[in-house]
LOVOBA-236212 format. One line per 5 residues: number of its first residue (from 1); their letters; for each residue x, y, z of C-alpha. Coordinates in nm, 4 decimals, always signed. Layout:
N
NUM = A = X:Y:Z | ...
END
This chain:
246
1 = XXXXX = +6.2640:+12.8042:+12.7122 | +6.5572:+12.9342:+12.5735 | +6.8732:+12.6908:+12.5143 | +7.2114:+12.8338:+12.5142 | +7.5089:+12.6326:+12.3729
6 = XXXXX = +7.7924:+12.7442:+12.6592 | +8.0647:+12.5797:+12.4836 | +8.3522:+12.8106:+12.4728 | +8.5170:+12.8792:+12.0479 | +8.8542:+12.7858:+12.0790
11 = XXXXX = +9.0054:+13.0909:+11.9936 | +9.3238:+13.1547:+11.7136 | +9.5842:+13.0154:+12.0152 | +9.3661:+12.7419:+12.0664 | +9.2773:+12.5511:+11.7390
16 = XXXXX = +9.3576:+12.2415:+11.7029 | +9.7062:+12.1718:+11.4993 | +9.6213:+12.1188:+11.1252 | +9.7167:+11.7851:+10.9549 | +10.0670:+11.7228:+10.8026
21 = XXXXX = +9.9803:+11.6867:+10.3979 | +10.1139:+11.3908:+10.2275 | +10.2917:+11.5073:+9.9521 | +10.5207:+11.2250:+9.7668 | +10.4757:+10.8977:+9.9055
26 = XXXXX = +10.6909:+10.6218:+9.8015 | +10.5176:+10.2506:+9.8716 | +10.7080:+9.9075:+9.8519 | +10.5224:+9.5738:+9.7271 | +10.2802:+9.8526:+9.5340
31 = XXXXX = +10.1274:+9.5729:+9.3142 | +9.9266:+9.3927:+9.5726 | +9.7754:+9.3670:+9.9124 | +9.8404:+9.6714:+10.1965 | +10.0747:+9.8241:+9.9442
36 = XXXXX = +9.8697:+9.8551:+9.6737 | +9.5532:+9.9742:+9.9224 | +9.8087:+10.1987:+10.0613 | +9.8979:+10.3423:+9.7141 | +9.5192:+10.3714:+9.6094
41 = XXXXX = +9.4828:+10.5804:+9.9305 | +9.7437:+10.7756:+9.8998 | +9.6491:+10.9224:+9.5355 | +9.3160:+10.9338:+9.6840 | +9.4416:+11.1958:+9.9859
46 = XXXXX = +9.5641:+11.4045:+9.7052 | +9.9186:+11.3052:+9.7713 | +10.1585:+11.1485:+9.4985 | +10.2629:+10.7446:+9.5751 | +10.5934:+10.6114:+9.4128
51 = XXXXX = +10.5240:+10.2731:+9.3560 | +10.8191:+10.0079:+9.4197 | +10.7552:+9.6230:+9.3401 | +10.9153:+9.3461:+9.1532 | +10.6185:+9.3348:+8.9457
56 = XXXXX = +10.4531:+9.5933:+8.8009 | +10.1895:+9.7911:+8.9712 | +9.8558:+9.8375:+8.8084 | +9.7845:+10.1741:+8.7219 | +9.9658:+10.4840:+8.6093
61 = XXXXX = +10.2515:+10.6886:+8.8334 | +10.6077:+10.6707:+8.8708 | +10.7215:+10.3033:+8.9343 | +11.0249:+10.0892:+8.9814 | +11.0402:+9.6976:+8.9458
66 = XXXXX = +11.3350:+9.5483:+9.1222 | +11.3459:+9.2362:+9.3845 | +11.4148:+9.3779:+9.7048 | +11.5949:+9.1176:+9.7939 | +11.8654:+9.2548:+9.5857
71 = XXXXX = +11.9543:+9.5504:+9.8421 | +12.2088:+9.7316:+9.5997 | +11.9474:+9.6997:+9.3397 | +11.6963:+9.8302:+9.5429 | +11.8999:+10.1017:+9.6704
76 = XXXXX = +11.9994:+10.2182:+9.3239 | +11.6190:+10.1866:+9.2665 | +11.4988:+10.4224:+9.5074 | +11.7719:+10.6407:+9.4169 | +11.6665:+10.7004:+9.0669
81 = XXXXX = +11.2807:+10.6960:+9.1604 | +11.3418:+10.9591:+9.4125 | +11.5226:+11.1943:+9.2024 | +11.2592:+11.1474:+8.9116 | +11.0060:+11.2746:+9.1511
86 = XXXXX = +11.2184:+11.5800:+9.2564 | +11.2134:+11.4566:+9.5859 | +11.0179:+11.2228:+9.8502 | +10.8005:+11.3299:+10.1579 | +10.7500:+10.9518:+10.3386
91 = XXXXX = +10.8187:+10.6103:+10.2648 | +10.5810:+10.3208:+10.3203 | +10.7465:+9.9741:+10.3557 | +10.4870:+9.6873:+10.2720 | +10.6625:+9.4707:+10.1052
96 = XXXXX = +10.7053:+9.1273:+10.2256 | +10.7346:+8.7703:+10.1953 | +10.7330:+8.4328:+10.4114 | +10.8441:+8.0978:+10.4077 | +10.6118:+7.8507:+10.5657
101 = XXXXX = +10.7990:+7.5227:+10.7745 | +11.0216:+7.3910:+11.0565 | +11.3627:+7.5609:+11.0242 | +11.5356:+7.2528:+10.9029 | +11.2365:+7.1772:+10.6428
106 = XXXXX = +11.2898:+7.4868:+10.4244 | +11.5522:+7.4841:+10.2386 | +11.8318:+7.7830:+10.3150 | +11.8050:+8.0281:+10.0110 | +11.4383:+8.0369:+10.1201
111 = XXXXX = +11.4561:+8.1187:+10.4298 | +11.7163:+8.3747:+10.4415 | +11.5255:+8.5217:+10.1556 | +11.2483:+8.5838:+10.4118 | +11.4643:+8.7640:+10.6110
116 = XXXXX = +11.6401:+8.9632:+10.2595 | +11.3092:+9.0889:+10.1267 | +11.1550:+9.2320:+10.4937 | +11.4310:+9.3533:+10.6963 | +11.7246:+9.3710:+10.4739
121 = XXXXX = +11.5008:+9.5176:+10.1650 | +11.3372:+9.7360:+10.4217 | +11.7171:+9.9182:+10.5491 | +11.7876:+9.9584:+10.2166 | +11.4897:+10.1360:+10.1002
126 = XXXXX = +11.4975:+10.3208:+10.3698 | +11.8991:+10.3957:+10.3639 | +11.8313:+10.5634:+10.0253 | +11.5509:+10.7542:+10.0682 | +11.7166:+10.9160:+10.3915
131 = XXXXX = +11.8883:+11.2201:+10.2394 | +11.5378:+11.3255:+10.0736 | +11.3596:+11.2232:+10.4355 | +11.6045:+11.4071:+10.6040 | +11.5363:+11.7347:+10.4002
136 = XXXXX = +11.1719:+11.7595:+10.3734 | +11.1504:+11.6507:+10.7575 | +10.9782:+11.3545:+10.5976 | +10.8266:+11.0271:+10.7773 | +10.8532:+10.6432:+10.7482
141 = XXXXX = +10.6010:+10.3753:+10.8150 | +10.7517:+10.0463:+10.8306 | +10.5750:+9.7672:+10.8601 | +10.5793:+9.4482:+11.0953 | +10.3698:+9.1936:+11.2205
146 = XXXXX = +10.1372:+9.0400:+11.5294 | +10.4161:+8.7995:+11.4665 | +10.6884:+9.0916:+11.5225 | +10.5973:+9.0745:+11.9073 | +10.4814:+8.6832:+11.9813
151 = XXXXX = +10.6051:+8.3575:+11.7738 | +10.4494:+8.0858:+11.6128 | +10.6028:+7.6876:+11.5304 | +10.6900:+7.6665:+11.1365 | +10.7402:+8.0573:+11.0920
156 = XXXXX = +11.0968:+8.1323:+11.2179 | +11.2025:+8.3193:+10.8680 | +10.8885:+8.5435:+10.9358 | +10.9176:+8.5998:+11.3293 | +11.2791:+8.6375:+11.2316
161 = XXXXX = +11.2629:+8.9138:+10.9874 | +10.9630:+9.1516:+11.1351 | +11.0977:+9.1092:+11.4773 | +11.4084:+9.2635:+11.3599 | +11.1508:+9.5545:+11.1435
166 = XXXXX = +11.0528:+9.6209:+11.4792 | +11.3833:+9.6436:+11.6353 | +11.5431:+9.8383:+11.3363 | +11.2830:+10.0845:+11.3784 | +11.2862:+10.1368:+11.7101
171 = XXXXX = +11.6250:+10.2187:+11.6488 | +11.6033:+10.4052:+11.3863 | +11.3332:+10.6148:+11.5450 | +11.6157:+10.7330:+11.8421 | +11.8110:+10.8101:+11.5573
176 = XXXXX = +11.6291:+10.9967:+11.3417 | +11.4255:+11.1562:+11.6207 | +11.3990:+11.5381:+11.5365 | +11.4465:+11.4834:+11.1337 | +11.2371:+11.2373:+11.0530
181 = XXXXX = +10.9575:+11.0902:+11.1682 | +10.8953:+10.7184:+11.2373 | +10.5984:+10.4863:+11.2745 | +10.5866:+10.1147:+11.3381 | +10.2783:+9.9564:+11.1876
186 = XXXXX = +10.2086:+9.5811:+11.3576 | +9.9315:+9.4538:+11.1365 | +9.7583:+9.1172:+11.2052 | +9.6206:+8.9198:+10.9424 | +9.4393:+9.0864:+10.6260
191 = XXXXX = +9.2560:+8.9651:+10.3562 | +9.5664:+8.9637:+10.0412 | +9.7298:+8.7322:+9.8145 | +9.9615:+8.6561:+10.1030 | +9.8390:+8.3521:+10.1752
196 = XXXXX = +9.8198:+8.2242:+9.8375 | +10.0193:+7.9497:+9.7273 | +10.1139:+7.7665:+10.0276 | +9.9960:+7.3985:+10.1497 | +9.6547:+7.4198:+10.3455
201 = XXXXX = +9.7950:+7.3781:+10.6511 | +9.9485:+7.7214:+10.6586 | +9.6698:+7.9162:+10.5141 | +9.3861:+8.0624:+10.7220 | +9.0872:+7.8598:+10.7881
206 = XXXXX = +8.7133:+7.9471:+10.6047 | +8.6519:+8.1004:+10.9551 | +8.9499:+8.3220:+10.9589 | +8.9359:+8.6678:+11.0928 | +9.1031:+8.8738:+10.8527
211 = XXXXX = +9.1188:+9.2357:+10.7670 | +9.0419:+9.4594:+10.4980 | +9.3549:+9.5961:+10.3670 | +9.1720:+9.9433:+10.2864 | +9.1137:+9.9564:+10.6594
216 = XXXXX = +9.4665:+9.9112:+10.7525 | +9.5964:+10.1503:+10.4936 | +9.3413:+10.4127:+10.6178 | +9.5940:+10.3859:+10.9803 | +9.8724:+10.4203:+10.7947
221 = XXXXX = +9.7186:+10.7812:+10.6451 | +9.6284:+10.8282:+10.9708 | +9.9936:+10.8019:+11.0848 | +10.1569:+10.9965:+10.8015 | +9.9595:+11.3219:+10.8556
226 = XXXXX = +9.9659:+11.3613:+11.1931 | +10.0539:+11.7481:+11.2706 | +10.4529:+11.8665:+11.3096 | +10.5897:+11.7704:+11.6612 | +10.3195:+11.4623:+11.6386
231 = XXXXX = +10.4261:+11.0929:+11.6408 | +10.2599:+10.7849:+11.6311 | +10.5260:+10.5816:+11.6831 | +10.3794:+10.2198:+11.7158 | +10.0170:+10.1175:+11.6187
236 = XXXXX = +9.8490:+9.7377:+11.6217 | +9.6071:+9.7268:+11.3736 | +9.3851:+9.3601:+11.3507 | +9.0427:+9.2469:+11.3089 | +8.8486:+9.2782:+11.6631
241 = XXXXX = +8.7851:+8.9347:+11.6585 | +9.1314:+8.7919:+11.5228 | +9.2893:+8.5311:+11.7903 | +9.6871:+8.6550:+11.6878 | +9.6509:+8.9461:+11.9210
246 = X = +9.7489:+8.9654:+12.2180
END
């Protein structure tokens, strides 16, 4: 018996678009957690990360320490990172920050600090990389939460600040639609240093689902190469198993 594979060869009209390389990929909060997985992956790909943290990142490439909080300073930053690199392809905004605690429990600086480091920080990196973006055709991941679409008691600062990540970017993808690409990423919770610090009662239990931040970086790859005319403009990415979602 003779077996004949009938499949038809997608001929040169019919090929599937090829992947968008990564080129230079500046990452916030590079020093830990999804930034630093997303980094590692990055230089991994064969594309060139630009690391951005208020510490400073382990291993070599161009870096910038500043407190993102500090939007001028971070601005000014991303500036002079950006033009040391001769240019930028996509930015990656990880960074961020919480403040655990009924709204009239933690005390003002804090909380509005919350809100400073992941949705003011996250404009301004973004504000300053634009006219780079905007060149190369670039693309933008920002980052937001489980907790950028439903709320939880004790975390206003943190429902506060990603629901308005997902509203800027929603925004800003209208806006930039054409020139520069845009992607949402809602992650729920991973296995980082996030947690660290803070009373028991606001850090995951021993049975926590919790996800690998090398899986969650590998989405945001995923997202950033997608072919010209391509978008994934908003992508949930949490353990199968984790209870934040939906």
């Amino acid at each position: 018996m003779t077996l004949t594979d009938t499949r038809a060869t997608p001929g040169p009209q019919e090929r599937l678009p090829t992947s968008r390389p990564l080129g230079t990929v500046l990452v916030t909060g590079a020093a830990s957690g999804l930034g630093l997985a997303v980094a590692e992956a990055v230089g991994t790909a064969g594309g060139t990360p630009l690391l951005l943290d208020r510490e400073v990142p382990p291993g070599e490439g161009l870096h910038a320490v500043v407190d993102l909080a500090d939007t001028r300073a971070a601005e000014a930053a991303v500036r002079a990172l950006v033009e040391r690199a001769g240019g930028v392809d996509a930015v990656v905004c990880c960074a961020g920050t919480d403040a655990c605690g009924a709204l009239d429990a933690v005390p003002g600086a804090a909380w509005e600090r919350v809100v400073q480091v992941n949705l003011l920080g996250t404009a301004a990196v973004l504000r300053a990389a634009l006219p780079s973006l905007r060149e190369r055709r670039g693309r933008i991941v920002t980052v937001a939460s489980t907790l950028g679409l439903r709320a939880l008691p004790d975390a206003s600062a943190y429902c506060a600040s990603k629901f308005g990540v997902l509203g800027l970017s929603r925004a800003l993808a209208a806006e930039l639609a054409g020139e520069v690409g845009l992607t949402t990423l809602l992650p729920g919770g991973m296995d980082t240093a996030f947690f660290d610090g803070r009373t028991e009662q606001y850090k995951p239990g021993p049975d926590a689902k919790l996800n690998d931040p090398r899986n969650v970086a590998a989405t945001v790859l995923f997202a950033l190469t997608r072919p010209e005319g391509c978008e994934v403009r908003e992508l949930v990415v949490c353990p199968s198993e984790e209870p934040s979602w939906p």
